[in-house]
C-alpha positions in Angstrom: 22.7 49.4 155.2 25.6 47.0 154.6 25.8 45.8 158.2 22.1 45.2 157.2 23.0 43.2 154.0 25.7 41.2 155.9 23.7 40.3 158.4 20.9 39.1 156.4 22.8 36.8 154.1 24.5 35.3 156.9 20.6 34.3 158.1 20.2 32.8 155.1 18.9 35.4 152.4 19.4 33.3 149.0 19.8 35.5 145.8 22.2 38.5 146.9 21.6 40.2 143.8 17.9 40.7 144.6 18.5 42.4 148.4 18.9 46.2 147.4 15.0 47.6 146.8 14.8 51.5 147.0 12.0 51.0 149.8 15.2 49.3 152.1 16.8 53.0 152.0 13.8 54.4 153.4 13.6 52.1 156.0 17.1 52.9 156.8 16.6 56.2 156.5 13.6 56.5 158.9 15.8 54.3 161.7 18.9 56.4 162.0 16.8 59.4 161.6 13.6 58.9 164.0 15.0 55.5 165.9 11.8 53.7 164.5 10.6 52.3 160.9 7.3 54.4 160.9 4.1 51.4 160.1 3.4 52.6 156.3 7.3 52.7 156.0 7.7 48.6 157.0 4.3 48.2 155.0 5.6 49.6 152.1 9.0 47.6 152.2 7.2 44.0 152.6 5.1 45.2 149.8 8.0 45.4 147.7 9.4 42.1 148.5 6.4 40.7 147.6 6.3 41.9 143.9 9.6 41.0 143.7 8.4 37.5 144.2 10.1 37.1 148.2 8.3 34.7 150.6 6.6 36.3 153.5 9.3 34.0 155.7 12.2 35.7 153.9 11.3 39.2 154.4 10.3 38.7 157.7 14.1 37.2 158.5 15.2 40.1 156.6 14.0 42.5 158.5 15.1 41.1 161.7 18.8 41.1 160.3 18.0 45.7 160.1 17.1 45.0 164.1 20.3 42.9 164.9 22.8 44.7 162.9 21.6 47.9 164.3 21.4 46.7 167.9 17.9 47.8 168.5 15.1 46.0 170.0 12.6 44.0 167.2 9.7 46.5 166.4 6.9 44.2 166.8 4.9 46.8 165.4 7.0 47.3 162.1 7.6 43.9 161.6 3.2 43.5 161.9 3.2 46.0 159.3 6.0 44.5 156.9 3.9 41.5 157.3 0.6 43.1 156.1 2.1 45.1 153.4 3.7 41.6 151.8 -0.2 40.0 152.5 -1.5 42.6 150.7 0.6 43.0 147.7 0.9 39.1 147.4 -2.4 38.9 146.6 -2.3 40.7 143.6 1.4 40.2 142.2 1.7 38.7 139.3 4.1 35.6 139.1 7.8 36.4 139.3 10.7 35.2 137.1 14.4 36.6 136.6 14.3 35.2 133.4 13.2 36.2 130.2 11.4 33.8 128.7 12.8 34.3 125.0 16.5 34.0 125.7 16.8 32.4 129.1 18.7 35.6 130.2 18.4 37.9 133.4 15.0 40.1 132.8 15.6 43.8 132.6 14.1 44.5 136.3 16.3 41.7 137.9 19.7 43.3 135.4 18.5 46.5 137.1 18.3 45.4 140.5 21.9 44.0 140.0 23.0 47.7 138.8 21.6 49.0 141.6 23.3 46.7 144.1 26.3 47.3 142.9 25.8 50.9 142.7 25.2 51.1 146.2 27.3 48.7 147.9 30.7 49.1 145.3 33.0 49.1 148.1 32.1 46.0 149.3 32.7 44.0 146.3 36.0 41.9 146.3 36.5 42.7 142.5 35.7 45.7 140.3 32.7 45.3 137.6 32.3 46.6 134.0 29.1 46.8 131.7 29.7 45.6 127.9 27.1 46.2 125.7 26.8 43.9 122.8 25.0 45.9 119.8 23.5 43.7 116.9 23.0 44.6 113.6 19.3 45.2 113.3 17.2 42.5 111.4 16.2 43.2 107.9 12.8 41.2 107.7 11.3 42.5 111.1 11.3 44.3 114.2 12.8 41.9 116.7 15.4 39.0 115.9 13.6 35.9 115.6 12.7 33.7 118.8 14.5 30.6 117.3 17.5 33.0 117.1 16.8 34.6 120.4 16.3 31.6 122.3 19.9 30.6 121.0 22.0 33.2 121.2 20.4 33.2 125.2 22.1 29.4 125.2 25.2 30.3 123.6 25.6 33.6 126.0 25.4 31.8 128.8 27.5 28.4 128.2 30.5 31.4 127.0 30.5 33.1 130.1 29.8 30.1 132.7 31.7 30.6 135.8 32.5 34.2 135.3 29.6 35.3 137.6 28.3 37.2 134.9 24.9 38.7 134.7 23.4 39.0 131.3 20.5 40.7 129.3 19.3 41.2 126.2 17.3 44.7 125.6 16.8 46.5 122.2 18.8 44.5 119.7 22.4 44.2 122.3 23.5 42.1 125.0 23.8 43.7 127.7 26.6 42.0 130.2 27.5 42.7 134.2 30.7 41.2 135.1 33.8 40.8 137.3 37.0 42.4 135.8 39.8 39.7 135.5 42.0 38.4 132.2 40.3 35.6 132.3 36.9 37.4 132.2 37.8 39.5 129.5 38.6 36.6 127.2 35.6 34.5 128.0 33.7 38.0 126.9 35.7 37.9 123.7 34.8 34.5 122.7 31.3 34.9 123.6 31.1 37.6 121.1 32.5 35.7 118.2 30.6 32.9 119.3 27.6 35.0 118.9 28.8 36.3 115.3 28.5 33.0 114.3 24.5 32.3 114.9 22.0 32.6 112.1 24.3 32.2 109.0 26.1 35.8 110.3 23.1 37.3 111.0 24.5 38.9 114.4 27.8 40.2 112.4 29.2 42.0 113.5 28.6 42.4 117.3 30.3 45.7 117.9 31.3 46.3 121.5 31.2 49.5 124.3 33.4 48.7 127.6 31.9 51.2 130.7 34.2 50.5 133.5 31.8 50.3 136.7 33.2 52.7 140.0 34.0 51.0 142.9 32.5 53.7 145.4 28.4 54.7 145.6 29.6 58.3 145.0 30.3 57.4 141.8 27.4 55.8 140.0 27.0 53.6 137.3 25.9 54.4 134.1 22.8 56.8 133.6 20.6 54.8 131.8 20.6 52.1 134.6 20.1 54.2 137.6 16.5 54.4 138.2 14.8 57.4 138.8 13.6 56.1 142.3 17.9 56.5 142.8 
């Protein structure tokens, strides 16, 4: 799977954090186990890619990096298949974004996605991760924070943490941020928070913090409530 991944950057896959679907371990699956990716199998994968908003060009290339990084012959078959399953679920996929349109922040399917790559393919990051999860005090006059807050504390996350690679979400009152463990990371996350305490007249005071260290090795997975149940 990662000689997969490797090989499918290097011919030019464009947003790494998006590569790992649950169908691409069943594709892997079925070729070590049968030496062939079974038609519904392929259909099912280039189905995927297309709800995840992946031109048909892309997953094609894709899955001709599983072919050349397992040194196997190109399944014309399979790769039909792939082809029809992405025809078929393109035309009823709704559009695609990674952002959420309230805060300008990472949507909770492509934070997910994220989890999951890193769950998977630990070992082959060059830096250790952590989750910190930002909890809010709960507004008093509604539900939900208001979109004019939202929409800043979305600008203000993001200009704090620029150039840490962070990946960031906000879900259920808390930001939720993925990042690379350094000094320098931690204090950028510091500042971020009491940049955020500062919005709305206080209203986001105080932000209180929890730190989950993220394992390094796929046998050791990441926090519960971001491991799908498909994992």
């Amino acid at each position: 799977m990662r000689r997969w991944q490797t090989t499918s950057y290097q011919h030019g896959w464009r947003f790494p954090a998006d590569w790992f679907l649950p169908e691409v371990r069943t594709v892997v699956t079925s070729l070590a186990t049968r030496a062939s990716v079974p038609p519904p199998t392929a259909r099912s994968l280039g189905a995927a890619r297309a709800r995840k908003g992946v031109g048909i060009s892309e997953t094609m290339t894709d899955f001709r990096a599983l072919f050349l990084a397992a040194d196997r012959n190109m399944d014309i078959e399979a790769l039909q298949s792939l082809a029809e399953g992405w025809a078929e679920a393109a035309e009823s996929a709704p559009p695609i974004s990674c952002t959420d349109v309230q805060t300008g922040l990472a949507t909770q399917a492509h934070f997910q996605r994220r989890i999951h790559e890193l769950s998977i393919f630990g070992t082959a990051c060059s830096h250790p991760y952590a989750l910190a999860i930002l909890s809010l005090p709960q507004p008093l006059e509604s539900r939900g924070h208001r979109w004019t807050l939202l929409a800043r504390l979305g600008e203000t996350v993001q200009r704090q943490l620029h150039g840490t690679g962070a990946t960031a979400m906000y879900k259920n009152s808390a930001v939720h941020v993925l990042l690379p463990l350094s000094a320098g990371n931690l204090g950028q996350l510091m500042e971020c928070r009491t940049a955020m305490e500062s919005l709305g007249e206080g209203a986001l005071r105080p932000a209180r913090m929890q730190f989950f260290p993220l394992a390094n090795a796929p046998s050791e997975p990441a926090p519960q409530d971001y491991i799908p149940e498909a994992m």
